[in-house]
C-alpha positions in Angstrom: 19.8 168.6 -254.9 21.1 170.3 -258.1 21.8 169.5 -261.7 21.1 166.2 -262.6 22.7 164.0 -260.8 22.1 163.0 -257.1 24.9 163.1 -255.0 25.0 159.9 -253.1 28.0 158.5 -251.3 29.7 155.0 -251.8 30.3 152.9 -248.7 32.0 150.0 -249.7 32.8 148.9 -246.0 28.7 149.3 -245.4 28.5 147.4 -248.6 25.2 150.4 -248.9 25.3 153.4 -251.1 24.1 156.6 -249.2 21.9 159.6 -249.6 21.8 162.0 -246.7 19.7 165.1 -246.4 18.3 167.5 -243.8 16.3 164.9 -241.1 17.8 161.4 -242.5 19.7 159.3 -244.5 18.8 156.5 -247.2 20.7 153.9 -248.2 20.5 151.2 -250.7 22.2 148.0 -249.6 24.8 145.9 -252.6 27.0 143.0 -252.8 28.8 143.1 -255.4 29.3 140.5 -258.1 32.3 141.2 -260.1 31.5 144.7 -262.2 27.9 143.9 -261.2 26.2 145.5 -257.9 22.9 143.4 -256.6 21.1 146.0 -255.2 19.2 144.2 -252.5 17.5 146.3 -250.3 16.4 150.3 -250.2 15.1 152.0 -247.0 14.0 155.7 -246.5 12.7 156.3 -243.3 8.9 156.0 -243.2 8.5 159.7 -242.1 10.0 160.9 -245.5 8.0 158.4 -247.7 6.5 160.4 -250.9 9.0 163.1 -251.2 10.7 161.8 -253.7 13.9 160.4 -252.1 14.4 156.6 -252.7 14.1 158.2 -256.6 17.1 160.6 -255.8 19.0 157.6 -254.4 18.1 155.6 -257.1 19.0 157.7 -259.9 22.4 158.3 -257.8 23.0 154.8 -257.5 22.2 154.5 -261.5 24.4 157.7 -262.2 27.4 156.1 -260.1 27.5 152.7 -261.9 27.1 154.7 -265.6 30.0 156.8 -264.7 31.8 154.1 -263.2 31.8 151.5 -266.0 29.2 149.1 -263.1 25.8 147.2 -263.8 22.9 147.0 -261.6 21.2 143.7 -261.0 18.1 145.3 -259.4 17.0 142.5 -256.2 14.9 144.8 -255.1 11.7 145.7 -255.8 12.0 149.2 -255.6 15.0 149.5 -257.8 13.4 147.2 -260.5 10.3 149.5 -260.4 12.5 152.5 -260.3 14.3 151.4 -263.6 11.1 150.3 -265.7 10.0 153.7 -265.0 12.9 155.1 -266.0 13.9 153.6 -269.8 17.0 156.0 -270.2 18.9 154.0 -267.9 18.6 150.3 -269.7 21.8 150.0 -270.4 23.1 150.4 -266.8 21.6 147.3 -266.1 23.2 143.8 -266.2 21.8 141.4 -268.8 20.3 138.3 -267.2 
């Protein structure tokens, strides 16, 4: 990956946003609540656990709902760890 932004790939039909690279994909499952997505469910396969990719797909998934005016309601417990570790994206999630 360059820059900084993760390039991850909406599929709204999948209701799952995705983040392929060499060996897999990862995906982070939605439904969607208005202009708020309820991210329910992340998976990486278990061979590539450490490396850093559910954090790429996270901070894809964060970068996609800044740019595109979205909120994230984080229902799953990665994502909610993800953004307490990461403070600079507060305001790309929903209030509760």
């Amino acid at each position: 990956m360059t820059g900084t932004e993760t390039e991850i790939v909406e599929r709204p039909e999948q209701n799952r946003f995705e983040l392929a690279f060499e060996g897999g994909i990862a995906f982070a499952s939605f439904r969607r609540d208005g202009d708020r997505l309820v991210v329910t469910h992340t998976e990486v396969p278990a061979r590539f656990n450490g490396r850093g990719i559910g954090s790429r797909l996270a901070q894809g998934l964060f970068d996609n709902a800044r740019r595109t005016g979205r909120k994230i309601v984080p229902a799953c417990s990665f994502i909610a760890d993800w953004a307490r570790r990461h403070p600079d994206y507060q305001d790309v999630l929903a209030a509760r």
